[in-house]
C-alpha positions in Angstrom: 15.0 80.2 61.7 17.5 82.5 60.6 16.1 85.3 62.6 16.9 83.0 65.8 20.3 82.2 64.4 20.9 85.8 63.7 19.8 86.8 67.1 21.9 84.1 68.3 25.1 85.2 66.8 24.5 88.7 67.7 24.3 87.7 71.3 27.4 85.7 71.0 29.4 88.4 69.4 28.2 90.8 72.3 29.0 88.3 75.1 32.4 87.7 73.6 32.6 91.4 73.3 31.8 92.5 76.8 34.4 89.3 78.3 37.0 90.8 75.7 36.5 94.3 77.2 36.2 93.3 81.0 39.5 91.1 80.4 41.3 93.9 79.3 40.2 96.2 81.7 41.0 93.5 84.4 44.6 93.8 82.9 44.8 97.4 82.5 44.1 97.7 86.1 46.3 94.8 86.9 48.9 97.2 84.8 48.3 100.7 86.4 47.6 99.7 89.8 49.4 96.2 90.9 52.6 96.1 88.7 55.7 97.4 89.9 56.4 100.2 87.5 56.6 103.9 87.8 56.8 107.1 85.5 58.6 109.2 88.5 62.1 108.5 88.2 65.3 110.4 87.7 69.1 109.8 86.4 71.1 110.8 89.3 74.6 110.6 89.9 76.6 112.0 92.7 78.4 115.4 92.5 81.6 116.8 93.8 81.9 120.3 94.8 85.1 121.3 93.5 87.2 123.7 95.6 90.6 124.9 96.0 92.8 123.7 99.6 94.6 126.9 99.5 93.9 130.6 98.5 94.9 132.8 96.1 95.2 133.9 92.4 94.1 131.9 89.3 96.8 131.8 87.0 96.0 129.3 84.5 92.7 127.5 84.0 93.4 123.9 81.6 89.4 123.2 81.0 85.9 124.4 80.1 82.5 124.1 81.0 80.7 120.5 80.3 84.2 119.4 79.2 84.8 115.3 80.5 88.1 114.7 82.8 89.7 111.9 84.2 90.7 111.4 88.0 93.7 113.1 88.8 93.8 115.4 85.8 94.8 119.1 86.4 91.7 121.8 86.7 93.7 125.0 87.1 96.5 126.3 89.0 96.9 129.0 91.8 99.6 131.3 91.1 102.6 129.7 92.9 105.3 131.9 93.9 103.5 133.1 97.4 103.9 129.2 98.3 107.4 128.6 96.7 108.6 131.8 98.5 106.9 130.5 101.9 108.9 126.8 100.7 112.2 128.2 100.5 111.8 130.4 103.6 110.4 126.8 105.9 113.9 125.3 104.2 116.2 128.2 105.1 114.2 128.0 108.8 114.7 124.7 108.8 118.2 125.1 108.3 119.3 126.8 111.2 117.5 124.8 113.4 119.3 122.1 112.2 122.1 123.4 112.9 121.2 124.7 116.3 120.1 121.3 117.2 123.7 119.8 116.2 125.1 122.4 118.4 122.8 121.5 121.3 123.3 117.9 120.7 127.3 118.2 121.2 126.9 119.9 124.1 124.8 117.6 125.7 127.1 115.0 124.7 129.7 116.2 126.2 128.7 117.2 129.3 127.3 114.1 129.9 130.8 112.2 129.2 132.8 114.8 131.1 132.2 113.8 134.4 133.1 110.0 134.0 135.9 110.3 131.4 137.7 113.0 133.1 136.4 113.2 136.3 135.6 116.8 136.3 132.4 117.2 138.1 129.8 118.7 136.3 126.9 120.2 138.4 123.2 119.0 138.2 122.1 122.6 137.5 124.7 122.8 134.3 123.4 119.5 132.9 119.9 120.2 133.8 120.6 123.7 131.7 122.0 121.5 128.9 119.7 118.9 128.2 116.8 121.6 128.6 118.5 123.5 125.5 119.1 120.1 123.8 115.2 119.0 124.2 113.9 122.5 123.3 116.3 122.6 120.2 114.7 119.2 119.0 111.3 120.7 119.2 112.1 123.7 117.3 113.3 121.4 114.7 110.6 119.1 114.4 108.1 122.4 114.5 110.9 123.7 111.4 110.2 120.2 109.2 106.4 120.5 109.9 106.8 123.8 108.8 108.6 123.1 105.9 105.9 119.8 104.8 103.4 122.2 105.1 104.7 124.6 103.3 105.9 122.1 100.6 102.2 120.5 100.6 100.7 124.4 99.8 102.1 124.4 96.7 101.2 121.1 95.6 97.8 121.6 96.7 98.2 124.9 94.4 97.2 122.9 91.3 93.4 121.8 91.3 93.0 118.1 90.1 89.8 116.4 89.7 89.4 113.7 92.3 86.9 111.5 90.2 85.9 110.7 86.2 83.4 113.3 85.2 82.4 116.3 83.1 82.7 119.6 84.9 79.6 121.2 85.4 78.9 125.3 85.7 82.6 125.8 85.6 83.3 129.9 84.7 86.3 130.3 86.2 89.1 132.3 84.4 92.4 133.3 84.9 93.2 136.2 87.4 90.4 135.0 89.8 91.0 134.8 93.5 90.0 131.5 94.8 89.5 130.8 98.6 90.3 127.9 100.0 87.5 125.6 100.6 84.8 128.0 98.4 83.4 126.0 95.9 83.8 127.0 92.3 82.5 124.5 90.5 80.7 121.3 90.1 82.1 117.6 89.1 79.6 114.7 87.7 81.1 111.5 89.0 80.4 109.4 85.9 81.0 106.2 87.5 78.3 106.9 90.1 75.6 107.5 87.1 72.0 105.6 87.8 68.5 105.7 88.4 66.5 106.6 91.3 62.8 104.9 90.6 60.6 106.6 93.3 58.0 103.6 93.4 54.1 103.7 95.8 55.0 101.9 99.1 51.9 99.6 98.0 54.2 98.1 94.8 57.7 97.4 97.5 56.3 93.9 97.9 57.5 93.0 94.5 60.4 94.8 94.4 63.7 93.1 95.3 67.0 93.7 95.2 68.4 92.2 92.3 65.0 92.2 90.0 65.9 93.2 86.2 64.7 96.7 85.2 63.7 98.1 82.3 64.6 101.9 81.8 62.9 104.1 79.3 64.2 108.1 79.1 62.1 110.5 77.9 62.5 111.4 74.6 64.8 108.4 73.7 63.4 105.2 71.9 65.9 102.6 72.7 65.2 101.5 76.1 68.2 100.9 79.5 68.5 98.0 80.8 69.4 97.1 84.9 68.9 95.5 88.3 67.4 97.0 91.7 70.4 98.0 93.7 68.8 99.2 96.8 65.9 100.5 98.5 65.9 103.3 100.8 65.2 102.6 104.2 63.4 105.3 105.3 61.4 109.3 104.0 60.8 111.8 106.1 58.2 111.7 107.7 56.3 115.1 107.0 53.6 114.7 109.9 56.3 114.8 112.8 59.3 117.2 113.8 60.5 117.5 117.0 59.6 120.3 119.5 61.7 123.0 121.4 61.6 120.6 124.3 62.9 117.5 121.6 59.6 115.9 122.5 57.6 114.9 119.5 55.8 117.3 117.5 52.9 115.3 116.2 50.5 117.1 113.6 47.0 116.5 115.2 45.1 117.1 111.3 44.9 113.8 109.8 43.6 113.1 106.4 41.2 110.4 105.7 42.2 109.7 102.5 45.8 108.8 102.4 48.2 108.6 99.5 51.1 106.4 98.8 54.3 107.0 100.0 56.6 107.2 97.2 59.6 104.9 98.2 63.3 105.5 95.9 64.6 102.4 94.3 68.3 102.8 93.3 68.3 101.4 89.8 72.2 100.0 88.3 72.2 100.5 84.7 74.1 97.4 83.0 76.1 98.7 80.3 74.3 101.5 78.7 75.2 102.2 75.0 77.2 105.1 74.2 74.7 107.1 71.9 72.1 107.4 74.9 73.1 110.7 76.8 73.0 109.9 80.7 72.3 113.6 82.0 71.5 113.6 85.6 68.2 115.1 86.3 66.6 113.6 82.9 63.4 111.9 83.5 62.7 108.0 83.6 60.0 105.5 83.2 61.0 102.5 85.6 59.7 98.5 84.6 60.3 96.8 87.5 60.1 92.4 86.1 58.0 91.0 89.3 59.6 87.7 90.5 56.0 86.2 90.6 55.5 85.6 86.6 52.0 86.4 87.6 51.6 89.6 88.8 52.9 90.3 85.0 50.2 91.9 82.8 52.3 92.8 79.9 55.9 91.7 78.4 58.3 95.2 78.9 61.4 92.9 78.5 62.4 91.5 75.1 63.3 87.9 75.6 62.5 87.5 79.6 
């Protein structure tokens, strides 16, 4: 009799056993394989080339390497009397052909008032002459203020600002450097652009919406980011097609049998992420993706959802 139960129980405990371990494989399948989640993601944020709008030398640079700025404040200045000597010469320029244009302007003026005031007749070819000197006087003006806006917008344009909140990035620049215009010299993290590209198998995009909560963890940091699915890209490149030297299609005729999973980027929103967690771009990401189906979750990643 207690043989039997002993058997008995030994073949419960071993049923109970093998359900307990097929249930958590079940899940740990479920985990790995159907739930949205992915260990290949990145912080990104977007960068601005930073680059001078006129050339010349570097006479003072205000700050350093990995150093945080705020939109609009100064980077470094171009030396600046090349472009207040150009200024002053546009002004003086623009001063004679002021006065040449008042000039032209009275003559016109009063050749065209002779004829009917005083009855002196005035031939066509003499007011023809006139109002050509008169018209070609206004151009040179207007050429003399462009001139001079121009010259005056050089030497604004002579101090760098930064156009966006950031922390300069592989910034060696030093005084007595010569800039040109439009070469980039150094690099500018837009902070407020800061967030998570989750690059998710195509087979786990049918639970992923935009607007789903997401849970962020960064390598080597315990405290995890929360967020919400911004956006999914609409399209990769497609790596078996390019276009020919006749712009036909340029199909590769190898195709594998086995086939892997696109990897699709999600554009993660971080909600408010605490100050002590360092958001470099490039750091790696694990990305928890909350299913709207309650079902298709195997374990709880979010506290309190």
């Amino acid at each position: 009799m207690k043989e039997a139960l002993a058997k008995s129980l030994g073949a419960a405990i071993t049923v109970a056993i093998t359900l307990a371990a097929v249930f958590v494989g079940w899940r740990l399948w479920s985990y790995y394989e159907e739930e949205p989640w992915t260990r290949d993601g990145r912080v990104r944020a977007e960068v601005v080339a930073v680059a001078p709008d006129v050339s010349g030398l570097v006479s003072d640079v205000l700050v350093h390497d990995n150093q945080r700025v705020r939109k609009g404040d100064v980077l470094f200045r171009i030396d600046r009397k090349r472009f207040e000597l150009a200024l002053r010469q546009a002004e003086a320029t623009l001063a004679g052909r002021t006065a040449a244009l008042e000039v032209t302007a009275q003559d016109f003026t009063r050749y065209r008032t002779l004829d009917a005031k005083n009855n002196i007749a005035v031939s066509k070819q003499q007011f023809e002459n006139v109002t050509g000197q008169h018209e070609q006087a206004r151009a040179a003006y207007d050429l003399a203020v462009a001139d001079r806006d121009l010259a005056r917008l050089n030497l604004e344009r002579s101090e760098v600002r930064a156009s966006v909140n950031g922390a300069m990035t592989n910034f060696e620049l030093r005084p007595g450097s010569y800039v040109t215009a439009g070469k980039s010299v150094a690099a500018l993290v837009d902070e407020d652009s800061l967030h998570v590209d989750g690059y998710f198998e195509e087979t786990k995009l049918p639970m992923i919406h935009v607007g789903d909560r997401v849970a962020v963890h960064l390598m080597g940091e315990r405290q995890p980011l929360f967020g919400h699915v911004e956006g999914i890209a609409s399209g990769i490149e497609d790596r078996d097609r390019s276009s020919g030297a006749n712009l036909l299609a340029n199909v590769n005729p190898t195709f594998n049998w086995v086939r892997l999973a696109q990897r699709i980027p999600v554009r993660i929103a971080l909600d408010q992420p605490p100050p002590n967690i360092r958001l470099v771009a490039g750091r790696t990401a694990t990305v928890f993706v909350d299913p709207q189906d309650q079902s298709k979750r195997a374990f709880s990643l979010f506290p309190g959802w």
